[in-house]
C-alpha positions as CSV (number, residue, x, y, z in Angstrom):
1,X,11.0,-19.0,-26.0
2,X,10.7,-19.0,-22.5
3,X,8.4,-21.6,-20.4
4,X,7.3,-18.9,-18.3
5,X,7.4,-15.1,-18.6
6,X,6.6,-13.3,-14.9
7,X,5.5,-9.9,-14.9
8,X,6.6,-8.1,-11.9
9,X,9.3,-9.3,-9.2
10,X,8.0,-8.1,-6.2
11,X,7.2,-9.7,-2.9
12,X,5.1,-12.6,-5.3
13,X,7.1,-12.6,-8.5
14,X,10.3,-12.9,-7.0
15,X,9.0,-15.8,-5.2
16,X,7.5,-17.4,-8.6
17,X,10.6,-17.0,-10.2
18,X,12.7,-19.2,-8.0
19,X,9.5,-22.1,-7.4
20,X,9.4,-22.1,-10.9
21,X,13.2,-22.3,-11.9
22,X,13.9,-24.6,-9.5
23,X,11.3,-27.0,-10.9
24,X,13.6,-26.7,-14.4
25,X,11.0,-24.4,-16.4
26,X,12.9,-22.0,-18.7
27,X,11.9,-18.5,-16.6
28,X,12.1,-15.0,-17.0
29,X,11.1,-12.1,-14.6
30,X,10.5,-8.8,-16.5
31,X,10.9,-5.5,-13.5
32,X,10.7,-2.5,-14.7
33,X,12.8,-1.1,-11.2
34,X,16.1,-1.8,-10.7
35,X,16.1,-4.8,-8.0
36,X,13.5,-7.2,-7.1
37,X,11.1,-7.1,-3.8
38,X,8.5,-4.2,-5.1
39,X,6.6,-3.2,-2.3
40,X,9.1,-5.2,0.2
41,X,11.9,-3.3,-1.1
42,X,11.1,0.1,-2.8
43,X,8.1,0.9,-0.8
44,X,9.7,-0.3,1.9
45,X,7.1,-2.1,3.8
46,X,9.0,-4.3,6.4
47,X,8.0,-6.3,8.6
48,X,6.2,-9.2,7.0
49,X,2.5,-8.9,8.8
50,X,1.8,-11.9,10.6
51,X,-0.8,-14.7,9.4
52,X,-2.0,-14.9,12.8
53,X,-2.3,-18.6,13.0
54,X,-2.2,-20.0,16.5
55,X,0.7,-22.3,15.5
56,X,3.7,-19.5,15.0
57,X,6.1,-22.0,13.0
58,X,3.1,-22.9,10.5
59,X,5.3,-22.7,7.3
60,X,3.0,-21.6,3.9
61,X,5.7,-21.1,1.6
62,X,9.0,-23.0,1.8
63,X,11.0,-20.7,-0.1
64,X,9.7,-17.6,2.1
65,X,10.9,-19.0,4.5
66,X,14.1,-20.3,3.1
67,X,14.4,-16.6,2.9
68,X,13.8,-15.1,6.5
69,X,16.1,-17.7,7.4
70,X,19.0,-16.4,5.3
71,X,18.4,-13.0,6.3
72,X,18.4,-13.6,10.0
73,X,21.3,-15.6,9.8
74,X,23.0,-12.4,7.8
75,X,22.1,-10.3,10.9
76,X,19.3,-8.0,8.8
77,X,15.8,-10.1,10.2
78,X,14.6,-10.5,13.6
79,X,11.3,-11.7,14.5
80,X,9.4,-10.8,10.8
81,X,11.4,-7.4,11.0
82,X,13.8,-6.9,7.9
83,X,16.0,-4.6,6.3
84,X,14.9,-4.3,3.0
85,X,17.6,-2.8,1.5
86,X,19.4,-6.4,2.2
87,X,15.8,-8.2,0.4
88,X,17.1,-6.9,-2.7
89,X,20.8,-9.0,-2.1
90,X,19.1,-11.8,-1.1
91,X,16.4,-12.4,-3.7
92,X,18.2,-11.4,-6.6
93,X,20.6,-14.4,-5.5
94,X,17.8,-16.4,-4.9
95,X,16.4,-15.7,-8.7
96,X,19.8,-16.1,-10.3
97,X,20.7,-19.1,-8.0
98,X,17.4,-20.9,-8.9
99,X,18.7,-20.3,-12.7
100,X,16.1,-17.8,-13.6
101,X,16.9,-14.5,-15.8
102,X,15.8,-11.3,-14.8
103,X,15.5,-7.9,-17.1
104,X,15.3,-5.1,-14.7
105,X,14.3,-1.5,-16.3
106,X,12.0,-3.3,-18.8
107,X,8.1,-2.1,-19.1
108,X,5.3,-4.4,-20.6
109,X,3.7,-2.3,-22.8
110,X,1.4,-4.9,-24.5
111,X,0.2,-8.3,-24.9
112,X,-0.9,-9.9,-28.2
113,X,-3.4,-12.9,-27.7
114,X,-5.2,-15.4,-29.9
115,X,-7.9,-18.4,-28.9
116,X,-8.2,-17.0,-25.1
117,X,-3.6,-17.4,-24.9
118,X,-1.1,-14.7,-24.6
119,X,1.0,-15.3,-27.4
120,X,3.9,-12.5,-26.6
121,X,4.3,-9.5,-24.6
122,X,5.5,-6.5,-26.1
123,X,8.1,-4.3,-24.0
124,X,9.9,-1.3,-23.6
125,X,13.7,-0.5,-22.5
126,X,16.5,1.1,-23.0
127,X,17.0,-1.2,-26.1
128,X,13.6,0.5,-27.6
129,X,10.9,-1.8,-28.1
130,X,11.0,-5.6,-28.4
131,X,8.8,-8.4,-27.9
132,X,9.0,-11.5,-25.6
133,X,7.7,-14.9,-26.0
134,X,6.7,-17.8,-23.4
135,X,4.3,-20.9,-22.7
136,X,2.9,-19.6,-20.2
137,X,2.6,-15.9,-18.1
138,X,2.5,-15.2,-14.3
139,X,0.8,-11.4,-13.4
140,X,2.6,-10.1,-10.1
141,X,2.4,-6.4,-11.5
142,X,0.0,-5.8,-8.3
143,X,-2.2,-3.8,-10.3
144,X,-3.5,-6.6,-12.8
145,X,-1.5,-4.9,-15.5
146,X,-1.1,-7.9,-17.7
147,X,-4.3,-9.4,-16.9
148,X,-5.7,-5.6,-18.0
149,X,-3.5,-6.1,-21.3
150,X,-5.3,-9.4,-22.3
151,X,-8.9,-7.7,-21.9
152,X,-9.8,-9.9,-18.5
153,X,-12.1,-8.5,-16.4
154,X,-10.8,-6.6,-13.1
155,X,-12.8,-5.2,-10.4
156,X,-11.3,-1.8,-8.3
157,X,-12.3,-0.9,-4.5
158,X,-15.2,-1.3,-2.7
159,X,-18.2,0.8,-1.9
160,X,-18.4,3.5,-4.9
161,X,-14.7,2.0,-6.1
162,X,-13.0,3.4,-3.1
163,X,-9.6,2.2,-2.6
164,X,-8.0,1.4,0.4
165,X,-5.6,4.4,1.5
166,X,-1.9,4.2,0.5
167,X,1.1,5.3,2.5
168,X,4.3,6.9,1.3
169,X,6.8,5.5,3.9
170,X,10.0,6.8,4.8
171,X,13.0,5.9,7.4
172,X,15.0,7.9,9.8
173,X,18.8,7.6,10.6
174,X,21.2,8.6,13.7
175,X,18.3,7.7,16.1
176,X,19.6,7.1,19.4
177,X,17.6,3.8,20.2
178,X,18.6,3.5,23.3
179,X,17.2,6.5,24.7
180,X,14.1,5.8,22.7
181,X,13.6,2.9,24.8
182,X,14.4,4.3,27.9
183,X,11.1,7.1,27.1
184,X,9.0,4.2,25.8
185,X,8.9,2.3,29.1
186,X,9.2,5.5,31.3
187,X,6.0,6.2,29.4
188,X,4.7,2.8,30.5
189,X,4.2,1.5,26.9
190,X,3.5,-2.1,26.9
191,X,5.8,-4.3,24.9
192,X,8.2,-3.5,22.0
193,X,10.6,-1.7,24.2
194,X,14.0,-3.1,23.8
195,X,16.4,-3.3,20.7
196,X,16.6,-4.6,18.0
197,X,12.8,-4.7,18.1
198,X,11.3,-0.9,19.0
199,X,8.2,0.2,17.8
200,X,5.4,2.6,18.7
201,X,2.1,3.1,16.9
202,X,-0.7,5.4,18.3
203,X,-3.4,2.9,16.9
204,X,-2.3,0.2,19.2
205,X,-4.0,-0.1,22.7
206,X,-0.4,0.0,24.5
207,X,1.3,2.7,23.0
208,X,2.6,5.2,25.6
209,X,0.0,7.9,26.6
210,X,2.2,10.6,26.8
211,X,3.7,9.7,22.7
212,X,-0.4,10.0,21.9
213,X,-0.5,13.4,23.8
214,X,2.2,14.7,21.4
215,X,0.2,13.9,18.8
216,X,-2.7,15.6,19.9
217,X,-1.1,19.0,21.1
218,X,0.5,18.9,17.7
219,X,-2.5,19.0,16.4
220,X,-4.1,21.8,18.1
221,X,-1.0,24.2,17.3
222,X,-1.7,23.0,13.2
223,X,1.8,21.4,13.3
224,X,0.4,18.1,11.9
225,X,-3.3,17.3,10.2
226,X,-5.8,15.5,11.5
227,X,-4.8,13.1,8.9
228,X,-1.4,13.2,9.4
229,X,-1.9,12.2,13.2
230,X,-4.4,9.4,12.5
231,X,-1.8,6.7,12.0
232,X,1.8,7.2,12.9
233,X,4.0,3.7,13.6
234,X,7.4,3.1,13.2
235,X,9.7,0.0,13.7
236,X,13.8,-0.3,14.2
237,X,15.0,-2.1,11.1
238,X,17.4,-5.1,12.5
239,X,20.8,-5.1,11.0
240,X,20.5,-1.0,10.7
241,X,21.4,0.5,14.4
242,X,20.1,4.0,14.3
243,X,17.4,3.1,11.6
244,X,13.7,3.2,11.9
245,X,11.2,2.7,9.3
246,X,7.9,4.6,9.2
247,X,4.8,2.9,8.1
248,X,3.1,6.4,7.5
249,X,1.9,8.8,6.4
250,X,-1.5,7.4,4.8
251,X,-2.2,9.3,1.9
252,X,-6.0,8.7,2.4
253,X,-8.7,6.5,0.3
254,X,-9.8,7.2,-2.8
255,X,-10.6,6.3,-6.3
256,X,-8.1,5.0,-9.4
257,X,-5.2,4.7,-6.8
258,X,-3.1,2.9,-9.4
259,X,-3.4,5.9,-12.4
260,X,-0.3,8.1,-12.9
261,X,-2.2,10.7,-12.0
262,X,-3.5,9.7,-8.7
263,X,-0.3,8.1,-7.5
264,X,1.5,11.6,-8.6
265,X,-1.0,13.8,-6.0
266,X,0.1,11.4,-3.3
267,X,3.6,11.3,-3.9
268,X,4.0,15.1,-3.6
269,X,0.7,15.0,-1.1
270,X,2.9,12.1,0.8
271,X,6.4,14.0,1.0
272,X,4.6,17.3,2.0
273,X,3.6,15.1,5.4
274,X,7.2,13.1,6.0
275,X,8.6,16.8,6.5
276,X,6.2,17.3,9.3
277,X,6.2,14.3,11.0
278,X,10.0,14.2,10.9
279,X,10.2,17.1,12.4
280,X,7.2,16.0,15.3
281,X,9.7,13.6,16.0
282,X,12.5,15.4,16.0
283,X,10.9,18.3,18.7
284,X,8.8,15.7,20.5
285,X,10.2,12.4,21.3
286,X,13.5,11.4,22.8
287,X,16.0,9.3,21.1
288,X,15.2,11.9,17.5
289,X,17.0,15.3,18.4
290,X,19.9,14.3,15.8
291,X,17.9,11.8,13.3
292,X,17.2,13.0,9.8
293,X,14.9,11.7,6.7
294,X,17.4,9.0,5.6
295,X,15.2,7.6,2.8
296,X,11.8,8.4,1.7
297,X,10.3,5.4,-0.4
298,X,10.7,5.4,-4.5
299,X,7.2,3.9,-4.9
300,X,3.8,3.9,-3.0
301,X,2.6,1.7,-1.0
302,X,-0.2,0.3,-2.4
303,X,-2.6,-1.5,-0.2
304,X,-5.1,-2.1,-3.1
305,X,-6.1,-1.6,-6.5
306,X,-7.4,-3.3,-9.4
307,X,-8.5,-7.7,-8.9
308,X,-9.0,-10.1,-11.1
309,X,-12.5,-11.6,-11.8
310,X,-11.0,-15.3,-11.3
311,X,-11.9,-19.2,-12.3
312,X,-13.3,-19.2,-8.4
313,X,-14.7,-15.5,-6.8
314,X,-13.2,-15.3,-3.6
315,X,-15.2,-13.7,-1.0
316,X,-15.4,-12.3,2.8
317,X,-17.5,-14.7,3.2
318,X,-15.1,-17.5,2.8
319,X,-13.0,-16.1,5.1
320,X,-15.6,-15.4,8.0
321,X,-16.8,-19.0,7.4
322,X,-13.5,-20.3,8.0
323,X,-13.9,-22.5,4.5
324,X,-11.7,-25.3,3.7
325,X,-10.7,-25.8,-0.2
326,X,-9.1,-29.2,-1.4
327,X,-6.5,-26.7,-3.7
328,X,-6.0,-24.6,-0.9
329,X,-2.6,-23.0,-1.2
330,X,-2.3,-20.7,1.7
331,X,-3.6,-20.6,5.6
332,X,-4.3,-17.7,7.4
333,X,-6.2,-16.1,10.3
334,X,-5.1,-12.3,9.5
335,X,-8.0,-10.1,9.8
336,X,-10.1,-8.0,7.6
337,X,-8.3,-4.8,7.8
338,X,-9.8,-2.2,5.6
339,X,-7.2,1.2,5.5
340,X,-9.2,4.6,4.9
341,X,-12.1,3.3,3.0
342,X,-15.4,3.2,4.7
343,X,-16.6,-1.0,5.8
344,X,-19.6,-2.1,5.5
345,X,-19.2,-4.5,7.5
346,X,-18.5,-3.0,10.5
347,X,-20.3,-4.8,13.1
348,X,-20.5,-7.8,11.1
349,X,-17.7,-10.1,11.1
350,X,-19.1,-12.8,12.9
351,X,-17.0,-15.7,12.7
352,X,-18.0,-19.1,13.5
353,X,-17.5,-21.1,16.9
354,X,-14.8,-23.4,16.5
355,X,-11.8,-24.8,18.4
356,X,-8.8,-22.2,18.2
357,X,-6.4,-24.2,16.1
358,X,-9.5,-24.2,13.8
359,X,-9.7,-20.7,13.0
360,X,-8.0,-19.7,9.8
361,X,-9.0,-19.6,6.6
362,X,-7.7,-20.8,3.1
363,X,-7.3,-19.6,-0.6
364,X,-7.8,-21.6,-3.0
365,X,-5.6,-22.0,-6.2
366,X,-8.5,-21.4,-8.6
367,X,-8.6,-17.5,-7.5
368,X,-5.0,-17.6,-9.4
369,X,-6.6,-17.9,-12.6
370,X,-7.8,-14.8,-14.8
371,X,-11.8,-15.4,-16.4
372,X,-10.7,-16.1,-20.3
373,X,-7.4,-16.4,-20.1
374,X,-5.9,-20.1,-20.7
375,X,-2.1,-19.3,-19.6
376,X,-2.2,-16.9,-17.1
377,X,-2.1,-16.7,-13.5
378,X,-2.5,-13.7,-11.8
379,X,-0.5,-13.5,-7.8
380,X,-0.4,-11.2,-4.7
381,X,-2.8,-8.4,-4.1
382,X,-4.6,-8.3,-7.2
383,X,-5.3,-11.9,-7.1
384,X,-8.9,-12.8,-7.6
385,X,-10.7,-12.2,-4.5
386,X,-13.7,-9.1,-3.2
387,X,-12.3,-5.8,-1.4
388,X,-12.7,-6.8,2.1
389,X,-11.2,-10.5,1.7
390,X,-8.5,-8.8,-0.2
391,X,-7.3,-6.8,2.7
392,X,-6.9,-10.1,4.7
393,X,-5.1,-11.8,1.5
394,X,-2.5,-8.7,0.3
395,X,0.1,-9.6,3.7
396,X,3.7,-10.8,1.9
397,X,3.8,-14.1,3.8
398,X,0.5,-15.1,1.6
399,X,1.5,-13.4,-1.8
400,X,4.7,-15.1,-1.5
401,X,2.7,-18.8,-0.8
402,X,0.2,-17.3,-4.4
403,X,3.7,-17.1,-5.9
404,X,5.2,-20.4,-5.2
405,X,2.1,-22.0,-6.0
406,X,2.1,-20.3,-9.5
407,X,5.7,-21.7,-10.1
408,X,4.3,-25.2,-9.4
409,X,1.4,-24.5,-11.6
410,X,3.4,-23.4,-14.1
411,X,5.8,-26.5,-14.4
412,X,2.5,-28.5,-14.3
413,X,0.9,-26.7,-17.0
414,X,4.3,-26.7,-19.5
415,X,4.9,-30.5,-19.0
416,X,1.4,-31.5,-19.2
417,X,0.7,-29.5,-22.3
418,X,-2.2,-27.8,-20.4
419,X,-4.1,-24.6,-19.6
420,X,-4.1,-23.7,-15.8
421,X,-7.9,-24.0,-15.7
422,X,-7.2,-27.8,-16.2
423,X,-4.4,-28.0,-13.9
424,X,-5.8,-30.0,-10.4
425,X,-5.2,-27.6,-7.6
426,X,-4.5,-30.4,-5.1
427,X,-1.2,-31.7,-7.0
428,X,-0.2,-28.0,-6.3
429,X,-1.1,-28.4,-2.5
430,X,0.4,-31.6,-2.0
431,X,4.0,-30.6,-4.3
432,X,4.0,-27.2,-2.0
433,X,4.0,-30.1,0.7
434,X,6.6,-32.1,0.0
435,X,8.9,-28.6,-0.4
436,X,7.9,-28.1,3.5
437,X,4.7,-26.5,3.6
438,X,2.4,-27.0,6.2
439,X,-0.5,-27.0,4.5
C-alpha cells in the first residue's frame, strides 16, 4: 500500500513525486514511457515558457528550480533553454533520490472506487495485468485519464469543443550555428543572435525579413502549405552544438485531440510536414546545407485536451481580473495564448489598471481537486480551469508549482486522515514557502 499513487511523470508528476517523497509519503509514479518529463522530454518541448512576471528570479516551485539549476550547472540549460534528453537524467535522479519508485512501461487501465474514493487502480505491463493500491492518487496523465476512470466530470475545448492545435516537433543536427548567426544579424533580426541562445520564429515582430520572404516564396512554388508556413520557430538546444529544436509543425485545431485516432492523423499528418520543412531549411537558410532530421518527437505535443470540472471553476475571468486567492499556489502573468482554435475573446482582454509589479494572476489550490472525488488531485494542463485560462495555466514552470503543491497536499491529507477537499489550501501556500517559494 502506497501513500500516494501518481499517474503520469511528466513535467507535473515528476515534480509531485519528489515534493511528496521528500515529505516521507510512501510514493509511486506509474509511466507508461520509458523515462520521466512527458511533454518536456518525449515531445520535446524545451524551453520552459516564461511566467512573465516583472520580477525574473520570482521562484513558484522550489524544486523546479532546484532543477534548472542542476542542469545549467551540467552545461545542458541556459536561460530557460534545455536539453531534454539530459531532463530525463536529471529527474529520474531526482525521483529516485527523493526515495520515490517509479514503474516505467505500466498503463492504468482502470480504477475501482467506493463512497466517492479510488480504492485501487488496475494496470497493464509486461507482467499482464495487476492492480495497485494507495491512500491517496495524483492525475498528471495530461488528459484527465484517471479523473475520466473515476466517472468525474471533464470538459474538452472551447467554442464547439475545439482543441487548441498540437505540434509534432522535431530537432536538426550538424547545423553550423555560427553561420546561422552570422545570416540572422546580416538579415537585421533583432535579438537571439548569438550562441548558445539562437532562435528565429516568423510570428515574432523581429524575426529577419528576408527568413519570412523564404517562407512566402515557398509557398507560392507549393513547397510548403499555408499551414505549414504559419508557425515555424526553432531554438539551439544548450549543451548540444549543432542541435536545434523545432517548435513546429502545428498540426491544426480540432476536436477529440487526445483519441487514438485523432492523435494517429496527426502523427503521420505531422511527419509528412517535418520532411518539408527540413528541407526549406536545408535549400533556404544558411548554417542548414549539411543538417539532417536528428529526432522527430515520440509523442505529440498536446497543448490541450480534456479538464477537470474542479472543487473551485477556474476562469479567464480570474485571470483578466488579476484575482488574488488565500490558497494560491502559483503566480503568473503569461498571456492567454489560444493555438489554432478560433477566441472569442479577441478584442477583449481588458485587464485592469494596476501598478506593474501588480499584474499577475494566481491559481488557487482548490482547481486541483476533481468534483466527487475525495482522494484525488488532478495537476498540469488538465487541471480544473475554462479553455482560454487554460492556455495561460498549461506553461511547465506552473504545472510543475500544481505538482509540488499536490505532494504537499498529499502528505497533509495521509497524516491528517483527510480528503483533499478538507485540506486548507493556505498551509499548502505557506509549506511551498518555507521550501523557497515566492509566493
Amino acid at each position: 500500500m502506497y501513500d500516494v499513487l501518481i499517474a503520469g511523470g511528466g513535467t507535473a508528476g515528476a515534480i509531485a513525486a519528489i515534493s511528496a517523497a521528500r515529505a516521507g509519503l510512501k510514493t509511486l509514479v506509474v509511466e507508461e514511457k520509458t523515462a520521466l518529463g512527458g511533454t518536456q522530454t518525449f515531445s520535446l518541448v524545451t524551453p520552459f515558457m516564461e511566467h512573465c512576471l516583472p520580477d525574473e528570479g520570482f521562484v513558484n516551485s522550489a524544486v523546479s528550480e532546484e532543477i534548472i539549476s542542476e542542469m545549467k550547472r551540467a552545461g545542458h540549460c541556459e536561460y530557460l533553454w534545455f536539453d531534454t534528453e539530459y531532463m530525463k537524467l536529471v529527474l529520474e535522479d531526482k525521483v529516485i533520490g527523493a526515495g520515490a519508485d517509479i514503474l516505467y512501461e505500466t498503463s492504468v487501465t482502470g480504477a475501482e472506487t467506493a463512497g466517492g474514493e479510488i480504492k485501487k487502480i488496475m494496470i497493464y505491463n509486461s507482467d499482464g495485468n495487476g492492480e495497485l493500491k494507495a491512500k491517496t492518487f495524483i492525475d498528471c496523465t495530461g488528459d484527465a485519464d484517471l479523473a475520466k476512470m473515476c466517472g468525474a466530470e471533464v470538459m474538452s475545448g472551447g467554442a464547439g469543443g475545439i482543441n487548441q492545435s498540437a505540434s509534432l516537433r522535431f530537432e536538426m543536427a550538424n547545423v553550423d550555428l555560427k553561420k546561422m548567426s552570422g545570416y540572422l544579424k546580416s538579415a537585421n533580426q533583432s535579438g537571439w543572435l548569438d550562441e548558445p541562445l539562437l532562435q528565429i520564429c516568423n510570428v515574432n515582430p523581429g524575426c529577419a525579413e528576408d527568413f519570412k520572404l523564404k517562407l512566402s516564396k515557398a509557398v507560392e512554388e507549393k513547397r510548403l502549405t499555408p499551414v505549414e508556413a504559419s508557425h515555424i520557430q526553432m531554438f539551439s538546444v544548450p549543451g548540444r552544438p549543432g542541435a536545434v529544436n523545432f517548435n513546429c509543425p502545428e498540426t491544426g485545431a480540432g476536436k477529440n485531440v487526445s483519441s487514438a485516432a485523432e492523435k494517429t492523423k496527426r502523427y503521420i499528418r505531422g511527419r509528412h510536414s517535418i520532411r518539408r520543412i527540413a528541407e526549406f531549411m536545408k535549400r533556404e537558410v544558411p548554417g542548414f546545407e549539411n543538417a539532417y532530421i536528428s529526432v522527430i518527437a515520440p509523442m505529440l505535443g498536446i497543448r490541450e485536451s480534456e479538464r477537470i470540472k474542479a472543487e473551485y471553476e477556474y476562469s479567464v475571468r480570474d485571470i483578466l481580473s488579476y484575482k488574488r486567492f488565500d490558497d494560491a499556489i502559483l503566480r503568473s502573468a503569461y498571456p492567454v495564448d489560444v493555438h489554432g482554435a478560433a477566441s472569442e475573446l479577441e478584442g477583449d482582454l481588458d485587464y485592469p489598471e494596476c501598478a506593474p509589479e501588480n499584474r499577475y494572476f494566481e491559481y488557487p489550490y482548490r482547481s486541483l481537486i476533481p468534483v466527487g472525488i475525495k482522494n484525488l488531485l488532478v495537476c498540469g494542463r488538465c487541471s480544473g480551469c475554462d479553455f482560454y485560462s487554460q492556455s495561460a495555466l498549461r506553461i511547465q514552470l506552473s504545472c510543475q508549482a500544481m505538482g509540488e503543491a499536490a505532494g504537499i497536499a498529499a502528505k497533509l491529507a495521509v497524516d491528517g486522515g483527510k480528503r483533499f477537499s478538507e485540506i486548507d489550501g493556505t498551509l499548502v501556500r505557506k509549506i511551498m514557502r518555507s521550501r523557497g517559494s515566492d509566493l
